[in-house]
Every structure is written in structure tokens, then in C-alpha cells.
C-alpha positions as CSV (number, residue, x, y, z in Angstrom):
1,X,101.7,87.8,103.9
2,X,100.9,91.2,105.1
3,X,96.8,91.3,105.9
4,X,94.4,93.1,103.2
5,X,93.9,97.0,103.9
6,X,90.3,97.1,104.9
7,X,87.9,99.8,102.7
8,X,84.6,100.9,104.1
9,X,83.1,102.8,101.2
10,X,80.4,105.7,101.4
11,X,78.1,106.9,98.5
12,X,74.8,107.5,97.8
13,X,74.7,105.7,94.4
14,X,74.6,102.0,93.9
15,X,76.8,102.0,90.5
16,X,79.7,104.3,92.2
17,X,79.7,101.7,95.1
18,X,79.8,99.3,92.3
19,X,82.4,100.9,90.4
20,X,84.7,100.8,93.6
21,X,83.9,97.4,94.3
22,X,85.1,96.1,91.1
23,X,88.9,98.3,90.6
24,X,89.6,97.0,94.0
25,X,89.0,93.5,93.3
26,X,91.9,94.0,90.6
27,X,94.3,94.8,93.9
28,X,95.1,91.8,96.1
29,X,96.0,93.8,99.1
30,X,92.8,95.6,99.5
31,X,89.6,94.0,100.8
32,X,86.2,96.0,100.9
33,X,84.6,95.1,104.1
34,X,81.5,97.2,104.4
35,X,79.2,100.0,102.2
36,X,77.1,102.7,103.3
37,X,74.8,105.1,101.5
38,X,75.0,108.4,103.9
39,X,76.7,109.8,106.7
40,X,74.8,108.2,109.4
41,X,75.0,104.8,108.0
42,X,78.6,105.4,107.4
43,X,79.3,106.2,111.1
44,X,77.8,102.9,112.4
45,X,79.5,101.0,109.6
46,X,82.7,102.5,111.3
47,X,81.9,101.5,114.5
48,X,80.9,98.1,113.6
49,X,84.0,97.1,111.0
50,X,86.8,99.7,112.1
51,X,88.1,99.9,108.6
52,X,91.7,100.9,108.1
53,X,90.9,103.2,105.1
54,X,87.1,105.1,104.1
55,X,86.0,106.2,101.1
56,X,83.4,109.0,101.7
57,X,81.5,111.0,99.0
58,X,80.7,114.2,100.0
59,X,76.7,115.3,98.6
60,X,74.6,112.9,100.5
61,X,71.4,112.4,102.5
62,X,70.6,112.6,106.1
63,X,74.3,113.3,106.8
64,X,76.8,114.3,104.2
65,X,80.3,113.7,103.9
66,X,82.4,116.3,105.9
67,X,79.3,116.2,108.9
68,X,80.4,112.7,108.9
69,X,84.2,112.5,108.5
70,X,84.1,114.8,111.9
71,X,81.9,112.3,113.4
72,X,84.4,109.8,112.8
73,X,87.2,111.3,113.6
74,X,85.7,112.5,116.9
75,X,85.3,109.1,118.0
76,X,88.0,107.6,116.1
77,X,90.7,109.7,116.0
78,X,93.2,107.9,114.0
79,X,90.6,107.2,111.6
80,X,92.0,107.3,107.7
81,X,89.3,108.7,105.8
82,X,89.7,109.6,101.9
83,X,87.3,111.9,100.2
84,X,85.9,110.7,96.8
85,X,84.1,113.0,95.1
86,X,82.4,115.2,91.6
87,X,83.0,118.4,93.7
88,X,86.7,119.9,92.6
89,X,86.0,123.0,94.4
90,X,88.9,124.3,96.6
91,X,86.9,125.4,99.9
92,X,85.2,121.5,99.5
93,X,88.7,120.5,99.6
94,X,89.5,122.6,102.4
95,X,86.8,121.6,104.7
96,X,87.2,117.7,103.7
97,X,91.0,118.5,104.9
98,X,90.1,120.8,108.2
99,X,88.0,118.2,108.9
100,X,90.1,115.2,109.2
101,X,90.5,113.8,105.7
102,X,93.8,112.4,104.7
103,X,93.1,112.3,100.6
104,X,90.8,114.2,97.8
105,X,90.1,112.7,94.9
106,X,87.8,113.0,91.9
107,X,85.7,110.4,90.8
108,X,86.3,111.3,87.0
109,X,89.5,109.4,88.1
110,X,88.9,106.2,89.4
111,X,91.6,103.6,88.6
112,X,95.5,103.6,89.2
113,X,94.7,106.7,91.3
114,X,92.0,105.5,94.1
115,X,94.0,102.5,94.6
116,X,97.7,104.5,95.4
117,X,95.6,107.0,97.2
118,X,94.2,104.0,99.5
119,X,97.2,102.8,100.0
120,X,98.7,106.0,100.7
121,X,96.5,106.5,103.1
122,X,96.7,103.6,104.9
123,X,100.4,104.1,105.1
124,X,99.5,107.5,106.5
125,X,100.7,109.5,103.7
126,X,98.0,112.3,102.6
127,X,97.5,112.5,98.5
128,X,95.5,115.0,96.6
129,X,94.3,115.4,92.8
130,X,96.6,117.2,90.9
131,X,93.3,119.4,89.5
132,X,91.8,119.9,93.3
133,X,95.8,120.9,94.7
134,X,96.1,123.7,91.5
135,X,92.4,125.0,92.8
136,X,93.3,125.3,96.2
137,X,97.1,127.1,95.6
138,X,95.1,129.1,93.4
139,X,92.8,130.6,96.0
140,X,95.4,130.8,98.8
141,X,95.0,133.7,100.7
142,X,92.3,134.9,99.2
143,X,89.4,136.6,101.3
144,X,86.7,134.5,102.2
145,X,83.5,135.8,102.6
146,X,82.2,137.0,105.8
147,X,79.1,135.5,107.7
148,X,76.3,138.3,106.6
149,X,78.3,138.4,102.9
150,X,77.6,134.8,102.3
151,X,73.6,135.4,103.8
152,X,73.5,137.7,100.9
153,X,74.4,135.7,98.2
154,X,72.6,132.7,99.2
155,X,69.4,134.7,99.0
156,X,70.7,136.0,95.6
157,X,71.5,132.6,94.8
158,X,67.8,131.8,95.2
159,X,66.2,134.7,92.9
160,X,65.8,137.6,95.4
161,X,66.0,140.7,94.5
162,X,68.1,143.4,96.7
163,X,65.3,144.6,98.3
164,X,63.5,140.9,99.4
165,X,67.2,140.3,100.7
166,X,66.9,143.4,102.7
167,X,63.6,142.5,104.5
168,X,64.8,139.1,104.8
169,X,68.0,140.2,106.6
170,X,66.5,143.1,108.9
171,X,69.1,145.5,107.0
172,X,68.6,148.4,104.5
173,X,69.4,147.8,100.6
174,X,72.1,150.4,100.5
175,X,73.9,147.9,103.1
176,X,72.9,144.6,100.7
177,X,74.5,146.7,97.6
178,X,77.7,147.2,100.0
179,X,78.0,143.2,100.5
180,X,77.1,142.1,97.2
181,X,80.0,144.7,95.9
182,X,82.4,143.3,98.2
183,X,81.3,139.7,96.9
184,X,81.9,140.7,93.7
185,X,85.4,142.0,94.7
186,X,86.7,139.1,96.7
187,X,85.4,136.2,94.2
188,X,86.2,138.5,91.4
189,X,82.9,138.0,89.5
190,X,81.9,140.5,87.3
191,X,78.1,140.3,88.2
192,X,75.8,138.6,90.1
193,X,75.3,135.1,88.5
194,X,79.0,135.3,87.7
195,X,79.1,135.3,91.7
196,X,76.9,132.9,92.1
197,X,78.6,129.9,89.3
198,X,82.0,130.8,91.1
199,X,80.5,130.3,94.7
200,X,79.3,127.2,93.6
201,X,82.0,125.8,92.1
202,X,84.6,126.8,94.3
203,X,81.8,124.9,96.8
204,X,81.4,128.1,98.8
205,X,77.6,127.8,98.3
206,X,76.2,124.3,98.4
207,X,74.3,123.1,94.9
């Protein structure tokens, strides 16, 4: 008999880890050999069990989830990390992906799904949502933002008006108008807050 894929899981809250803990039970060839809570903790957990497949949440403490999965994988190269996650936003995909990641899946679909995407994982295969995969061919090709355009609407984000974003930025409001228009443009929001809910969503901007 073949040895039980070993799962290091990472989240932040106690019933998720739970949650996990009891559909892999259900799968004889899986065996969950350490938990974490945050990126740090993940990355000695790593070290200490070298798991053949992590689960990593993204939105945590101290370290979160994508700092982490490059920590990993700098060490660890062949490291087989799956991202499990609320965020279905296509540039949170992206980065988890860029980074190292070799699955993205929600946690709204725990089940049959986390344990084929373990599995597919461990056999080196990569395997993402249908939901996040329709998000991210959406959004192919499409401009990101620049540096100084995503300065902008972070301090929009935040309540400040054109000219607080101006003083804060050392530029002129004419020049915050420009970059807020082409935010507008290349997220295709019709104002501001629409801006704002799509930058967060698509995980641009960071809740």
C-alpha cells in the first residue's frame, strides 16, 4: 500500500482547520500531519514536517499567504502548495499562481473538490475553481494599474478627497484627476466607489 499524501494545513481560524481536518479523515490516502495559524508558523511547520501537499489561506496575520508560499518555495523549491481561500478575485489568483501555487480553491467548496485538488497536486497536476479560472480569462489582458495609479486609489479607498491625495503624493490635483480617470477606464468603473468595490474584489486592493 502506497504511503498517505501528507497535508500541512494553514488558516487563521480554528473551525476552517477543523473543517479540513474532518473531510480528510473521510479519504484514506491523505494524512494531516501538521497545522499552522500564519505565514510564519507555516514556514517552520514546513521545515519541520516537509509535507507533500499545503493548504494555505491567504488573509492572515504576521505573514499572509502568498509572503509565505514564496518563502516556501524559496527554500523548498518543489514544494506543492494549494491556495484555499474566500478571496475569488483574479489578480489573488494570479499572485497565489506567480508565486509558486500549484491549486486555487474556494472555501465555499470544500468537499469532493479539496480532496481531487490535493491529490492533484500531489501528483503534480495544477487545478483551479471553475468560478476563480472564468475571473481570471475574464481579465486577461487587461491593463493593470500602474504604481502611482494604485497610490491613488488606495488613498481614495481610505476617504481622501482629491486634494488630501495630492498633498499626500507631492503631485498637483489636476494630475490625481488624470489617474483616477485612467482608473476608471482600465477597471471600467463608472465612479469612484464603483473603483474601489471592483479593486477589491478583483483583490487589486487588499480589504
Amino acid at each position: 500500500m502506497n504511503s498517505p499524501i501528507r497535508v500541512l494545513t494553514v488558516d487563521d481560524h480554528p473551525l476552517m482547520r477543523d473543517g479540513i481536518a474532518f473531510i480528510m479523515q473521510k479519504a484514506p490516502d491523505m494524512e494531516l500531519v501538521a497545522e499552522a495559524t500564519n505565514g510564519v508558523e507555516a514556514v517552520a511547520a514546513y521545515r519541520k514536517h516537509r509535507p507533500d501537499v499545503t493548504l494555505m489561506d491567504l488573509q492572515m496575520p504576521v505573514m499572509n499567504g502568498i509572503e509565505a508560499i514564496q518563502a516556501i518555495r524559496e527554500e523548498f523549491p518543489k514544494a506543492r502548495i494549494v491556495v484555499l481561500t474566500t478571496y475569488s478575485g483574479d489578480v489573488h489568483a494570479t499572485r497565489a499562481l506567480q508565486a509558486g501555487a500549484m491549486g486555487f480553491i474556494l472555501k465555499s467548496m470544500l468537499g469532493t473538490e479539496l480532496i481531487d485538488t490535493i491529490r492533484a497536486a500531489h501528483q503534480g497536476r495544477k487545478r483551479i475553481s471553475d468560478e476563480i479560472a472564468h475571473g481570471m480569462a475574464e481579465h486577461l489582458g487587461s491593463e493593470s494599474l500602474s504604481t502611482r495609479e494604485l497610490q491613488v486609489l488606495q488613498a481614495v479607498a481610505s476617504g481622501c478627497s482629491n486634494k488630501i491625495v495630492a498633498d499626500r503624493l507631492s503631485i498637483s490635483e489636476d494630475t490625481v484627476k488624470g489617474h483616477m480617470k485612467n482608473v476608471l477606464a482600465k477597471l471600467q468603473a463608472n465612479d469612484r466607489t464603483h473603483a474601489v468595490l471592483i479593486a477589491l474584489k478583483r483583490g487589486i486592493l487588499e480589504a
